[in-house]
C-alpha positions as CSV (number, residue, x, y, z in Angstrom):
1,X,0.0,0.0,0.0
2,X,1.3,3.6,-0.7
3,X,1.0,5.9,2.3
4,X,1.3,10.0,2.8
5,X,4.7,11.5,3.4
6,X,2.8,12.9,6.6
7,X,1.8,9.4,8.1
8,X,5.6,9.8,9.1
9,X,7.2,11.5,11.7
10,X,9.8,12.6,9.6
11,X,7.6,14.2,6.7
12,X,5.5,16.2,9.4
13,X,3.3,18.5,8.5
14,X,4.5,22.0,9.1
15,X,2.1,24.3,11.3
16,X,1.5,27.7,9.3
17,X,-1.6,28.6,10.4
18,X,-4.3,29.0,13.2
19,X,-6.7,26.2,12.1
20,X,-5.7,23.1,9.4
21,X,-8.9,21.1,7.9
22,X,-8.1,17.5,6.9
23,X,-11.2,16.5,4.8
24,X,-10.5,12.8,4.9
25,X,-8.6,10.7,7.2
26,X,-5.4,8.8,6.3
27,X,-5.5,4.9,5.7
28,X,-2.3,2.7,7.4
29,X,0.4,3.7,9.7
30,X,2.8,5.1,7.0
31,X,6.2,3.6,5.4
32,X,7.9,4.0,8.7
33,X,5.9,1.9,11.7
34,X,6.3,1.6,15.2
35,X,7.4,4.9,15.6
36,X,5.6,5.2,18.6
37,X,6.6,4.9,22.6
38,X,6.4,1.6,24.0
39,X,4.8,2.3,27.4
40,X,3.6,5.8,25.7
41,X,-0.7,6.4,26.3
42,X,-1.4,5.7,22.5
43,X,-2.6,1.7,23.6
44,X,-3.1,1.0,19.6
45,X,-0.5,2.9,18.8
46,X,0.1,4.3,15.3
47,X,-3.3,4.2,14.0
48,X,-4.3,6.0,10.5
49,X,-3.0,9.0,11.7
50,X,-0.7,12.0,10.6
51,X,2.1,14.2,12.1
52,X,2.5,17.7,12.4
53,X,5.5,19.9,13.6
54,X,5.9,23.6,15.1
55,X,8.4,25.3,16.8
56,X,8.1,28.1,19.8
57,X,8.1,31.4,18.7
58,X,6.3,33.2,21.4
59,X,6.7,31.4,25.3
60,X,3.1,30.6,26.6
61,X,0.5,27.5,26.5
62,X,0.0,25.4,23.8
63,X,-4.0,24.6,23.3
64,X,-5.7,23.4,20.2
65,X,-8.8,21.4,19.4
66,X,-9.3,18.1,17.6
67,X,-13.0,18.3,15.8
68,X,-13.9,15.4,13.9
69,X,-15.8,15.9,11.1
70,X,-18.0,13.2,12.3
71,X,-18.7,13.7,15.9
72,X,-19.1,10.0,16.8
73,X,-15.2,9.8,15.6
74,X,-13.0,8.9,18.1
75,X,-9.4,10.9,17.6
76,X,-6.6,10.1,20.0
77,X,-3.3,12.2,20.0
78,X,0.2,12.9,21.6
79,X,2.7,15.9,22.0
80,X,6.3,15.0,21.5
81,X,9.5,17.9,22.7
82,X,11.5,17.4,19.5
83,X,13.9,19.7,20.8
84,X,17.6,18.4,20.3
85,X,16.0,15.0,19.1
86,X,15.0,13.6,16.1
87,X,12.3,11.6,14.7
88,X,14.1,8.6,15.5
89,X,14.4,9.1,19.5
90,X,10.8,9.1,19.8
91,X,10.1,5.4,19.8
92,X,12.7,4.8,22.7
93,X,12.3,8.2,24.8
94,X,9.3,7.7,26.8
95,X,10.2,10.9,28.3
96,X,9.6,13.4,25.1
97,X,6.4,12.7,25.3
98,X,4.5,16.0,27.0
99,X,0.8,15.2,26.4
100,X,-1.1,12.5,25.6
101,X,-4.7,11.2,25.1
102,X,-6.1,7.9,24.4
103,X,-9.6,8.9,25.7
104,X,-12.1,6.2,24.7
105,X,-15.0,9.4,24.4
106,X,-15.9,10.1,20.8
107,X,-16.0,14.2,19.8
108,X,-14.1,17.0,20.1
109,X,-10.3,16.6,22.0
110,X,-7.0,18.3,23.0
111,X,-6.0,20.6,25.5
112,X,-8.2,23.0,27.7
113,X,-8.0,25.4,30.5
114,X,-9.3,24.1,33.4
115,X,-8.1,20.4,32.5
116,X,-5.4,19.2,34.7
117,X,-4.2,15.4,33.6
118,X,-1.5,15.6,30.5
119,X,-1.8,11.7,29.9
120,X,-4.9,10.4,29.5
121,X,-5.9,6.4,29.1
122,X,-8.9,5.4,27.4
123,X,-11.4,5.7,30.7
124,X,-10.1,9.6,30.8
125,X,-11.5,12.5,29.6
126,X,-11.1,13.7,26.2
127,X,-9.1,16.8,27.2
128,X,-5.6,17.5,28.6
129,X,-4.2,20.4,30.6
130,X,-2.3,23.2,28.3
131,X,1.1,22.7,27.6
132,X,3.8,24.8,28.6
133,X,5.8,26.1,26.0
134,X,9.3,27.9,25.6
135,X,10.8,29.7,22.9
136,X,12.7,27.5,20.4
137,X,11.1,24.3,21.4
138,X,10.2,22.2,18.7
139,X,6.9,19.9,19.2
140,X,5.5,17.0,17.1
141,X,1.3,16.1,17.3
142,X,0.4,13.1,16.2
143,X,-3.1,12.8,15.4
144,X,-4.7,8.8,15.3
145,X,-7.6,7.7,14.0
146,X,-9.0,5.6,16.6
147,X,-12.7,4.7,14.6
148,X,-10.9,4.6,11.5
149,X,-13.2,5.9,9.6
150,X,-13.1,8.5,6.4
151,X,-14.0,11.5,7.6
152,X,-11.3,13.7,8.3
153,X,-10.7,16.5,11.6
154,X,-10.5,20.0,11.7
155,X,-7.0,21.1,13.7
156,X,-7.6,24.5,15.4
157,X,-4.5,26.0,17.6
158,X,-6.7,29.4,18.4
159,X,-7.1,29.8,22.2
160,X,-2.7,28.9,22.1
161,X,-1.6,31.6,24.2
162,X,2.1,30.8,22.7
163,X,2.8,32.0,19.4
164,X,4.1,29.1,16.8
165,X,6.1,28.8,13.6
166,X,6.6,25.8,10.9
167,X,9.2,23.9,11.4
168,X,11.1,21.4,9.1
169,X,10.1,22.3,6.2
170,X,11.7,25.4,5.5
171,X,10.4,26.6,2.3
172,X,6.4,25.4,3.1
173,X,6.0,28.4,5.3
174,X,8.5,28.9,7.7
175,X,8.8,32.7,7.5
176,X,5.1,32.6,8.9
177,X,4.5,32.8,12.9
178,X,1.2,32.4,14.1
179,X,1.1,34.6,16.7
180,X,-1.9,34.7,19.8
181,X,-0.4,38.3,20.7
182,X,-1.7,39.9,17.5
183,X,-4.5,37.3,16.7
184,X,-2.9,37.3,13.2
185,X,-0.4,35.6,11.4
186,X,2.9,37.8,11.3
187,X,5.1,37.6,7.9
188,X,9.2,38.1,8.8
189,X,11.9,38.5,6.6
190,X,12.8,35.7,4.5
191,X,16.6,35.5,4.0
192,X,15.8,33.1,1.0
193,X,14.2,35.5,-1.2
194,X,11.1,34.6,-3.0
């Protein structure tokens, strides 16, 4: 079978802006598997699911909201500190895992003010606290597909109080911060040019 670049750590998707919609949901675990933690909250571990990558532009909580298309949909998800790691370190560093949520409740998930748990097995709640970010840091989400149906998620980073950039991709849109400061995303100087 022939998988997305994205259903790999390595070929994240770079975070440019406030809200990403993913019409349909990806089929497989990608050409790289098991890229998981063992011992991590993610029970079924990679599970049609996709990466995404940012880095800390502006210090501050990291919140966003998983909305299935399909409310009955079941999402699960973890935050990863890829700072001074690769994609690689992932599978055997229990530790760079920040958040996680394997909540067995269908609906809307992610982080919340007010929640306090940042893992979450499947008889937890379908939210985590914020996450507490510093400038520089670079993050990995990866979203699962725990129905594993066809219907896709919204990705919506709007009530972040931290501001974010892409990361590892630098010509996608890495010039781009999306910033909570100014409600806005902010264009800076690109050394490259056009």
């Amino acid at each position: 079978a022939q998988f997305a670049p994205e259903q790999d750590c390595i070929n994240a998707i770079p975070v440019c802006q406030m809200t990403y919609n993913q019409p349909n949901s990806y089929i497989g675990v990608g050409n790289v598997p098991g890229e998981l933690p063992t011992g991590g909250c993610l029970a079924a571990n990679e599970r049609h699911g996709a990466w995404y990558i940012f880095t800390v532009a502006e210090a501050g909580f990291l919140n966003f909201l998983i909305t299935p298309n399909n409310l009955n949909d079941d999402y699960d998800w973890a935050v990863y500190n890829l700072t001074n790691h690769s994609c690689s370190d992932i599978r055997f560093n229990l530790s760079l895992q920040v958040s996680c949520n394997y909540s067995g409740q269908r609906g809307i998930t992610g982080t919340q003010v007010g929640a306090t748990q940042n893992s979450q097995g499947s008889g937890g709640t379908r939210f985590n606290a914020p996450i507490p970010v510093q400038v520089g840091e670079t993050y990995v989400l990866y979203v699962s597909n725990f129905s594993q149906t066809q219907f896709g998620y919204t990705l919506n980073f709007g009530t972040s109080t931290a501001g974010i950039t892409a990361s590892g991709k630098p010509f996608a849109c890495a010039s781009s911060i999306i910033s909570r400061t100014s409600l806005r995303a902010i264009v800076t100087s690109n050394d490259g040019g056009s």
